[in-house]
N, C-alpha and C positions, 0 to 999 in steps of 0.2 A: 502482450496486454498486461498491463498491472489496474488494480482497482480497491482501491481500502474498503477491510471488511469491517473493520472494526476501529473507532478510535475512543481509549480509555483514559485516566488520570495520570498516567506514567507510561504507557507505552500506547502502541498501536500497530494494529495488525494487514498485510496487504498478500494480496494472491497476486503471483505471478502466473500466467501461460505461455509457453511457449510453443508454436506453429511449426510447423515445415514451412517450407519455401513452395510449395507447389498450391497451385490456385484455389484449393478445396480448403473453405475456411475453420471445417473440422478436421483437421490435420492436427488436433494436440499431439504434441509429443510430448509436454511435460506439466508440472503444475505443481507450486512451488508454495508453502503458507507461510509469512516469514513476519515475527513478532521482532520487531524496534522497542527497546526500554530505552527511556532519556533517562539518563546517568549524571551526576554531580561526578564531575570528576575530581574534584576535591575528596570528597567523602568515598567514592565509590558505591554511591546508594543511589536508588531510581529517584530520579525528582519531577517532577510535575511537569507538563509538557507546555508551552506556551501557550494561550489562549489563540491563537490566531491559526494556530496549525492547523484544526479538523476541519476552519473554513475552507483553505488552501486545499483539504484532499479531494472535498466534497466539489468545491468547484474544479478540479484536477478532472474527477472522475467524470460530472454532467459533461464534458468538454470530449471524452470519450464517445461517450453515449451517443453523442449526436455527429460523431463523424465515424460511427458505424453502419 
């Protein structure tokens, strides 16, 4: 399961989980918090994220939700 917890001006932040295999849907085994900076690669500095991105997570994630 991934779900953005966070999205900022330069980066954005998403939780990972990871399950076992076996039926029981609390089987975490792991759980993962992992920050994205968008980078100029030209410069090597964080640059601004596209405006279109946080739609993309937030509809990503409702799309989750409802096939839980």
């Amino acid at each position: 399961m991934v779900r953005t917890l966070h999205v900022g001006r330069t980066s954005f932040t998403q939780l990972v989980e990871i399950h076992g295999t076996e039926t029981q849907q609390d089987d975490l085994r792991a759980e993962i918090e992992m920050v994205y900076v968008h980078v100029d690669l030209a410069t090597h500095r964080p640059a601004p994220l596209p405006q279109w991105l946080g739609k993309e997570f937030t509809d990503f994630d409702a799309q989750g939700e409802t096939q839980q």
